[in-house]
N, C-alpha and C positions, 0 to 999 in steps of 0.2 A: 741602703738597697742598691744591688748591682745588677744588672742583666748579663748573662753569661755571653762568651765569645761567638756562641753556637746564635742568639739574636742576633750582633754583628755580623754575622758570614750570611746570616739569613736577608737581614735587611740591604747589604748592599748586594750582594747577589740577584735581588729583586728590581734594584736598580738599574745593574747590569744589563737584565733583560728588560727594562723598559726604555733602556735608550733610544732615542729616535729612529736613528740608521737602523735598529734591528728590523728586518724586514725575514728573519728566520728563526727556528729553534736556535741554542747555544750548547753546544754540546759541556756536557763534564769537564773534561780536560781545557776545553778555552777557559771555561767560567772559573776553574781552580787557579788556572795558572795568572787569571786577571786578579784574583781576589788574594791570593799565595798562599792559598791555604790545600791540604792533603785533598786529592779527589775522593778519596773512602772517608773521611769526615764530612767532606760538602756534600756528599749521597747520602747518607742521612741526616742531614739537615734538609734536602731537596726533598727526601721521600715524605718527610712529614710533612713540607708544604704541600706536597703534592698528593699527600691524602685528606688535608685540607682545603683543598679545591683550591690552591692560591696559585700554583703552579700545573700546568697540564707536562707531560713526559711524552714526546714524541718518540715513538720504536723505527729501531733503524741503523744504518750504517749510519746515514747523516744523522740522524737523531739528537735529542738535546732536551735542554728541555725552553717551555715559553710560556707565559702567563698566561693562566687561564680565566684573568678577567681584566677589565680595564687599570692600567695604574692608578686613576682616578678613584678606585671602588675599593682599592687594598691601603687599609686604613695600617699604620705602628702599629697599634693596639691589635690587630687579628694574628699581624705577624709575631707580635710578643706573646699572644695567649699559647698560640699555636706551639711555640718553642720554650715558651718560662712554662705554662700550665697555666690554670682559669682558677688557681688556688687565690684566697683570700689573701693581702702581703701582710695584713695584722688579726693576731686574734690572742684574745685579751688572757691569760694563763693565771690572772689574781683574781679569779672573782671569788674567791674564798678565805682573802687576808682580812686581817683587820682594819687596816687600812683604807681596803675597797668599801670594807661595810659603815665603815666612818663618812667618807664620801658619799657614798650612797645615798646614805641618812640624812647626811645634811641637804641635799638636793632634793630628798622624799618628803613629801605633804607625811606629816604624823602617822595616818592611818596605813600606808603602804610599805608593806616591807622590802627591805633594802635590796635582796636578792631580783626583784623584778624591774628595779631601772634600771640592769645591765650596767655595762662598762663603760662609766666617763672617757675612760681614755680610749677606750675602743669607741665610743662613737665617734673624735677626734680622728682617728688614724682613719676611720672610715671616710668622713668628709674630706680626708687631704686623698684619698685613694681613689673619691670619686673624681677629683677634680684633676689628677692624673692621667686617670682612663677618660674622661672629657677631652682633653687634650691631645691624648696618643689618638682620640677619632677623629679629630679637626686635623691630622697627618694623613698626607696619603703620599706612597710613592712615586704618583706626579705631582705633588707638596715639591718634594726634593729634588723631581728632576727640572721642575721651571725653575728652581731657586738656582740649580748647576745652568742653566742655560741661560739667566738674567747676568751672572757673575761672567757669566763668559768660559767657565769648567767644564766646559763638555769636548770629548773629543775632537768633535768635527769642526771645534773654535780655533782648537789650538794648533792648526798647520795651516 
């Protein structure tokens, strides 16, 4: 499993705007050229946070954009749904082998047929999926920025 570039530009972007000093929106062109990524790539990466209520978009000559909730409240996990999708990462494509229905069988009390104890292995990939998404919720973007600030990594450390 990989998370695209498009999570990266998202998640530190989010950081960007939650560092201490910001006391304003950031506009596009700061936030592309901190990140080095194209400003027409980071606009929509920014628009779909920002139709997910993660980012608010200030209008304007100074405009920009700034979190539209506490770094505290924006979990990995919201920002990964938002950008991967809320799809399932496993779903089981053999329940029709023979194989599956061997497994099945052996796990089934006699009288139950095989087809309705579902996917051995898809209930595996699930419990490793839940305990994934557990953890990307135990992250929040001030997860990261006290961790930058305990290390000593934050801008206003290093002059």
């Amino acid at each position: 499993m990989q998370f695209s570039k498009s999570t990266d530009y998202a998640l530190h972007a989010l950081i960007h705007l939650g560092l201490p000093e910001r006391h304003t929106n950031v506009g596009i062109k700061e936030l592309s050229a901190a990140l080095g990524v194209s400003e027409s790539y980071l606009s929509k990466i920014m628009s779909k946070l920002r139709q997910d209520g993660i980012v608010r978009a200030v209008p304007g000559v100074n405009g920009g954009y700034e979190l539209a909730r506490p770094a505290d409240q924006i979990t990995f996990l919201d920002v990964i749904q938002v950008i991967e999708g809320r799809q399932q990462l496993f779903e089981c494509s053999n329940m029709n082998s023979r194989q599956h229905q061997l497994l099945a069988q052996e796990g089934a009390p006699q009288q139950e047929q095989p087809a309705r104890n579902g996917c051995l292995v898809e209930k595996v990939m699930e419990g490793a999926e839940e305990h994934l998404h557990q953890y990307l919720r135990e992250h929040t973007i001030q997860t990261v920025l006290d961790e930058a600030l305990k290390h000593g990594n934050h801008e206003s450390h290093k002059k």
